[in-house]
Structures are given as structure tokens and as C-alpha cells.
C-alpha positions in Angstrom: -34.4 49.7 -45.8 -37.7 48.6 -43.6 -39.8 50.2 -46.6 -38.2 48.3 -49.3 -39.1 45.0 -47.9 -42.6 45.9 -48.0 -42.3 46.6 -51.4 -44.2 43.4 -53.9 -41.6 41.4 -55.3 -41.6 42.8 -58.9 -41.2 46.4 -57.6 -38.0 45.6 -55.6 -36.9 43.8 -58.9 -37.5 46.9 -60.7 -35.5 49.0 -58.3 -32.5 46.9 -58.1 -32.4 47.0 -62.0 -33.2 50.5 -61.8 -30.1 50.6 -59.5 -27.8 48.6 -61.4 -28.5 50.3 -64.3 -27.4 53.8 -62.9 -24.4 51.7 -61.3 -23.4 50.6 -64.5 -24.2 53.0 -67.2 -25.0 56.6 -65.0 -27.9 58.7 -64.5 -27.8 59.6 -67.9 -28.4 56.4 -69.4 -31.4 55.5 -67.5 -33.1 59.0 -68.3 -33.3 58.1 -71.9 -35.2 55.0 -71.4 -38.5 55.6 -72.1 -40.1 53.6 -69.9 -38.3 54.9 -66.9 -40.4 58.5 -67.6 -38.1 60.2 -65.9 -38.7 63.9 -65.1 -37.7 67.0 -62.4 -40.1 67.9 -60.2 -42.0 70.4 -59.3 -43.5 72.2 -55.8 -42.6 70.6 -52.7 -40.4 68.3 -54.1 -38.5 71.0 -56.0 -34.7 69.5 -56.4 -36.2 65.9 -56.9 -36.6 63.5 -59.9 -39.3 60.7 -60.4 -38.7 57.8 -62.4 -41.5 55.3 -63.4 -40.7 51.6 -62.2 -44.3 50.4 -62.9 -47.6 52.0 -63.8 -48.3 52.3 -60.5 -44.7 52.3 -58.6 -42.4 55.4 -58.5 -38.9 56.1 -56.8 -38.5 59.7 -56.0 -34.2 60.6 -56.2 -31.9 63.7 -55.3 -28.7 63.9 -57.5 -26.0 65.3 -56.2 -22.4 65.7 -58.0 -21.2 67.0 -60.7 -20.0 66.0 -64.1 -18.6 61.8 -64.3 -19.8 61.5 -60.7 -23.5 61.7 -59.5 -24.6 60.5 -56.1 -28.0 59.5 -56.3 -30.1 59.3 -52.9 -33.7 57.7 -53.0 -36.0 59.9 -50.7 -38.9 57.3 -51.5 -40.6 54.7 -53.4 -44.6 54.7 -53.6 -47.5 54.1 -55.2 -48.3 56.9 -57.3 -52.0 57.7 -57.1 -54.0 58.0 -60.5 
């Protein structure tokens, strides 16, 4: 993914832990986290999530699926404007 490579280093760190994470424990697990700050959104983006993988760094998802299996697509990764 061209925009991943752009991406700092400790960002595409964060994603592929953010990755392996879902991978490992599911969508589920990852939503508790705190830091994550995951949360539906709202508008345009209607039908997407947002999770926090820095202050400044967010990955925008789609979950599709049902029940024990959830396919997660990322739409994008950016930074969030304050």
C-alpha cells in the first residue's frame, strides 16, 4: 500500500500492532483498549470506525461479517487535524 510507506516509522508500527492485535484477539479486543479510542462514525463516513494510533495518527476501518468472523477493510490512515 503506496500510502503506507509514506507513513513515519512509529505510525506503521502502530498499525501493524493494531493489525496483529485484531488478527489475534478480534475486533472486540482492540475496542476496549483505551488508548485505541475507538468509535463509529458519524456523517460522510457513516458505516466507518476510527481508531486512535497516535495523538495525531488515525486509521479509519469498515467491518464487515458477522458474529466469530469480521473482515476489517482500512479505507485510510491520516493525520487527524486538531
Amino acid at each position: 500500500m503506496k500510502q503506507f510507506r509514506k507513513l513515519p516509522n512509529e505510525i506503521q508500527k502502530a498499525l501493524r500492532t493494531w493489525t496483529l492485535l485484531i488478527e489475534e484477539e478480534g475486533i472486540s479486543a482492540m475496542r476496549i483498549i483505551p488508548g485505541y479510542h475507538d468509535e463509529p462514525l458519524k456523517g460522510q463516513r457513516q458505516g466507518q470506525r476510527s481508531s486512535r494510533l497516535s495523538r495525531g495518527y488515525r486509521v479509519y476501518y469498515k467491518e464487515q461479517g458477522q458474529a466469530d468472523i469480521a473482515i476489517v477493510s482500512v479505507a485510510e490512515m491520516n493525520k487527524h487535524e486538531y
